[in-house]
N, C-alpha and C positions, 0 to 999 in steps of 0.2 A: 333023929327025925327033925326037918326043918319046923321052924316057928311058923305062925299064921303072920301072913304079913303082916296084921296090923299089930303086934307086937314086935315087928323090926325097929318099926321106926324109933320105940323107945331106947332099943339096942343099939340103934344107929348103922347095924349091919348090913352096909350099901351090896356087900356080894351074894348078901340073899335075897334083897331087893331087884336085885337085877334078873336073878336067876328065876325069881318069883315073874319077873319082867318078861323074863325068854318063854317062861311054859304058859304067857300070855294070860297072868292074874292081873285083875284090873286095879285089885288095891295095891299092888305093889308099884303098877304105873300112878296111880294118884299120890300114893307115899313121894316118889319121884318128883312129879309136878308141886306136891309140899315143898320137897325138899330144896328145886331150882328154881321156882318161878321167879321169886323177886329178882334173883342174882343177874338171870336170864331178860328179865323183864327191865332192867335196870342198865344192862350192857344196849340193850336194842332202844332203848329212850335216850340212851348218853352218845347212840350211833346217830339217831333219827330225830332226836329232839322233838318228837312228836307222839304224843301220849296214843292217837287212836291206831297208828302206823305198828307201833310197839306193841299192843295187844295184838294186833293181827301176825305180827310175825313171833312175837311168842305163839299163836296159838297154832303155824305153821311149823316151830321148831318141835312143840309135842306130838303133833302126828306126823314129823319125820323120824323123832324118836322109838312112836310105836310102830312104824315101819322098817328101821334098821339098829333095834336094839338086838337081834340078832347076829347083826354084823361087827359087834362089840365083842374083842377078844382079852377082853382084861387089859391092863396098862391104867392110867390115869383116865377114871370117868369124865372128872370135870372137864379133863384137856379134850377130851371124844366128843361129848355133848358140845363145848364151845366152837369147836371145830365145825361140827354140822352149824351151831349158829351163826357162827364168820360165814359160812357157807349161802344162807338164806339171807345173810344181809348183802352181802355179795351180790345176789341176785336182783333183791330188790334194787339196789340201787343202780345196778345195769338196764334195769326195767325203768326205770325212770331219768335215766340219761336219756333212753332210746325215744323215751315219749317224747321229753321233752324236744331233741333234734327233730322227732316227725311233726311236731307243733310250730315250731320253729319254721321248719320246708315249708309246711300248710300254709304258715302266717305269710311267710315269700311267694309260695306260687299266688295265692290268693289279690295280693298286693300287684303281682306283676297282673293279673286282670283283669285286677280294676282298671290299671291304666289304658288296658288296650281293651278295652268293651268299653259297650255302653251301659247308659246310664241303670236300664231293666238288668242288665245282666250283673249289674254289682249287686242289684237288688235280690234276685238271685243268689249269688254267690254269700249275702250276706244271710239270705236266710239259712240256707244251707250250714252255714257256719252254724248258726244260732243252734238248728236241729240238733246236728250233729254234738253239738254240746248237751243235748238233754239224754244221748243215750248213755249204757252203760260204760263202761272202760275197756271192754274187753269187745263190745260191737262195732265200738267206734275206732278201736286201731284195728282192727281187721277191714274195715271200710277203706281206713287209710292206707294202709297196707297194698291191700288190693289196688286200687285206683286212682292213688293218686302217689305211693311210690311203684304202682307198677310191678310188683312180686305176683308171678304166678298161685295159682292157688296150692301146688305142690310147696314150692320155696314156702309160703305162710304155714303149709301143714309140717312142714319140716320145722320149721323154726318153734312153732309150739307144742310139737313133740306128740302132734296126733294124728286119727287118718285124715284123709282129702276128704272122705263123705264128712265126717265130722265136721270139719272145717266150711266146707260147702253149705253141708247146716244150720252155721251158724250164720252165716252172711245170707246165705239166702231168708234169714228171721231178718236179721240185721236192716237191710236194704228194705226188707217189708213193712218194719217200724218205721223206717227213714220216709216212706213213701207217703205212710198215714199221716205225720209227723207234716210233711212239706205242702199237703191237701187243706 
């Protein structure tokens, strides 16, 4: 008969940890989170250099764990678990090439109308900017997204991997905050 998880860990017996993992016990997932975090928390701070970044994708790499520790067929754990976290910093950092370039465009188009308006219209454009900077992260490049690189509301729903109502949802809050925000 297997051990209660919480006597694995004395054991150190990661293949009943796991297996405690698959028939979804939560102390065998906490045992787990014992066992990686520093390691894990340690790789994503020497990626990121930034302590509040590195919690968040630690805390994105345990609920990818408890979503496909099923898909774990034995071999080397640590190389499986690293591999999802190569994974999620991969992404973060794609995620933030992308802003940055759409901040970038912002900063350019922005720039080029100032030159060509007038003087209300920078003012305009400048408050605009200001707004746009107090929303979230995730309201605010779907705004940009939408209107100012011009992606359909499909292409945005595709790219974030949900439906168009969704999507539509969330810009039409979005734009609604923008509105209160520019009054």
């Amino acid at each position: 008969m297997w051990k209660k998880c919480s006597d694995m860990a004395e054991g150190s017996d990661l293949a009943r940890i796991i297996t405690g993992c698959k028939k979804g016990e939560s102390r065998c997932f906490s045992q787990l989170v014992d066992m990686y975090a520093s390691r894990c928390y340690g790789y994503f701070y020497r990626a990121t250099g930034n302590r509040a970044v590195s919690d968040d994708l630690l805390s994105e790499l345990f609920v990818k764990l408890v979503e496909k520790i099923g898909s774990y067929n034995g071999g080397r754990f640590e190389s499986w678990l690293f591999k999802i976290a190569s994974s999620i910093f991969y992404d973060y950092s794609r995620d933030k090439l992308r802003q940055r370039k759409l901040l970038e465009g912002q900063k350019r188009e922005f720039a080029l109308k100032r030159q060509n308006s007038r003087w209300s219209d920078n003012e305009r454009v400048d408050k605009l900017q200001i707004q746009l900077g107090k929303l979230d992260a995730e309201t605010r490049e779907l705004i940009i997204l939408r209107f100012y690189s011009q992606l359909s509301f499909k292409e945005i729903a595709a790219m974030r991997a949900e439906s168009i109502g969704t999507t539509l949802s969330k810009l039409h809050r979005g734009l609604k905050k923008l509105r209160e925000l520019m009054e």
